[in-house]
C-alpha positions in Angstrom: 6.9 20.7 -15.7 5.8 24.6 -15.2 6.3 25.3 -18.5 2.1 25.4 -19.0 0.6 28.6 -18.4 -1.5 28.7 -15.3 -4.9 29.3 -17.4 -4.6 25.6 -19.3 -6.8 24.3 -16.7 -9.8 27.5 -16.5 -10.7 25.8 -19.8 -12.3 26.4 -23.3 -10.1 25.7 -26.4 -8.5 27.7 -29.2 -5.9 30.3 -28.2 -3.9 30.5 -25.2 -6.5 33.0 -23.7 -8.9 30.4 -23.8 -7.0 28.0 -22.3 -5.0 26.0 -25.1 -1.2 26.1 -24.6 1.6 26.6 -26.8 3.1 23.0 -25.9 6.5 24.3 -25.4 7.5 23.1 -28.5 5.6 20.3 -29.1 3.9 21.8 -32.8 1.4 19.3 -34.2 0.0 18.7 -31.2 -3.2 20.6 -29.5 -4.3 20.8 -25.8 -8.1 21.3 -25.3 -8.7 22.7 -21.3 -12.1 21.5 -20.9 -14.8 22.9 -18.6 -17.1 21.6 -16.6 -20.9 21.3 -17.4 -22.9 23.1 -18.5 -19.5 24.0 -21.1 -18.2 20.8 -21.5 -20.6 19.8 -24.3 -19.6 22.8 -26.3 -16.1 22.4 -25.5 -16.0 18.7 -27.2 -18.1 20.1 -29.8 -15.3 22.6 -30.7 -12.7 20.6 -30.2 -14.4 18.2 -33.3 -14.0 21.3 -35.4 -10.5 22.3 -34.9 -10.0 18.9 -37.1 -12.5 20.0 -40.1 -12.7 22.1 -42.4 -9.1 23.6 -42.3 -6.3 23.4 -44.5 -3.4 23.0 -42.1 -2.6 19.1 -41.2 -4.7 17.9 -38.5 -2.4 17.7 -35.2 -2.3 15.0 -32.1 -4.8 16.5 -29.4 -4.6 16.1 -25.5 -8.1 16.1 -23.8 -7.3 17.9 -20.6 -10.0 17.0 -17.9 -8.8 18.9 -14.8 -11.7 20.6 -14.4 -14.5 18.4 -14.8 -16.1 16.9 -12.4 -18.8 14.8 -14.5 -19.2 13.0 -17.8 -22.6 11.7 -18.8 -22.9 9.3 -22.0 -23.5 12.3 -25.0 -20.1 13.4 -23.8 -18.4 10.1 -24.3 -19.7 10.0 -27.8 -18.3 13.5 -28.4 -14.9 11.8 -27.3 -15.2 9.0 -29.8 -15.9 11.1 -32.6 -13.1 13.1 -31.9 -10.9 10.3 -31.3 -12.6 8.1 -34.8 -11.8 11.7 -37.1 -8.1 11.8 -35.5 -7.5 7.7 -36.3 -8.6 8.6 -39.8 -5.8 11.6 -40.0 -3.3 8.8 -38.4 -3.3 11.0 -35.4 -3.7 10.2 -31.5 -6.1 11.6 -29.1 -4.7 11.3 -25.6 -6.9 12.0 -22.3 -5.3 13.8 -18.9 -6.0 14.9 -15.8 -9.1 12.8 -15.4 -10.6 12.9 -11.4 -11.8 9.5 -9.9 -15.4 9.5 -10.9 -14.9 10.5 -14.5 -12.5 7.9 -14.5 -14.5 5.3 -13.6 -17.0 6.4 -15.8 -14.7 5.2 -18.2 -13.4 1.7 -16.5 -17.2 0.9 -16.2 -18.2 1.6 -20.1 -14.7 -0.4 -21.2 -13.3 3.1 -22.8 -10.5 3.1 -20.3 -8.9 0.4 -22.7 -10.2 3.0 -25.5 -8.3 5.8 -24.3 -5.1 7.0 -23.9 -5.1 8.5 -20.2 -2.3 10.3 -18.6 -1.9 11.5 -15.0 -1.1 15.3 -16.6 -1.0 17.5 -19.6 3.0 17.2 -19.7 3.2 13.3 -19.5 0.4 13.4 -22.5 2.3 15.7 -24.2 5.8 13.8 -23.7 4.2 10.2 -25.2 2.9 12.0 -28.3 5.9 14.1 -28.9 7.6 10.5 -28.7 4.9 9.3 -31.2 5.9 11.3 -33.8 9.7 11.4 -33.1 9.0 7.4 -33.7 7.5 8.1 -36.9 10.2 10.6 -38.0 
């Protein structure tokens, strides 16, 4: 699909400047573009707090990884706190765009069977539109 702006992958989260699309109609779902270290920290971090402290209903989130190059083990426990507040909302965290070596990171600590993975930001976006149109 081209329907995602061409900034979704320079990363960072929150509005579309920042590199969070619009979802072309997918609503209650959010796309984090992450950025490589030294930013990827901060951009799990922020990603954890789009889901507190907010009145709205917390949405679906795709993890979008196209830019990173390396994950170390403070990052994967960002993931799982992300992923453990969005199981508690009865919402899905799905990962995309993940390179060979981060994904073996994840194959070699078992989270590849933790993890929703997707080859790109529209086939994430398509399973959890399908999630909720299931639920409907």
């Amino acid at each position: 699909m081209d329907s995602f702006p061409e900034n979704l992958n320079q990363g960072g989260w929150g509005d579309e400047s920042r590199g969070t699309t619009g979802n072309g109609g997918n609503a209650g779902i959010k796309v984090v573009a992450l950025r490589d270290d030294p930013d990827l920290e901060s951009d799990l971090e922020d990603a954890g707090n789009l889901l507190t402290g907010t009145a709205e209903p917390i949405p679906h989130m795709v993890l979008e990884f196209g830019a990173v190059t390396y994950v170390a083990s403070s990052h994967l426990a960002q993931m799982l706190r992300i992923r453990k507040k969005l199981n508690d909302a009865r919402k899905q965290l799905a990962v995309c765009g993940m390179n060979d070596h981060v994904w073996s990171v994840l194959a070699l600590t078992g989270l590849d069977r933790v993890f929703r993975s997707y080859p790109s930001t529209a086939a994430a976006l398509a399973a959890l539109s399908a999630v909720d149109g299931a639920s409907a």
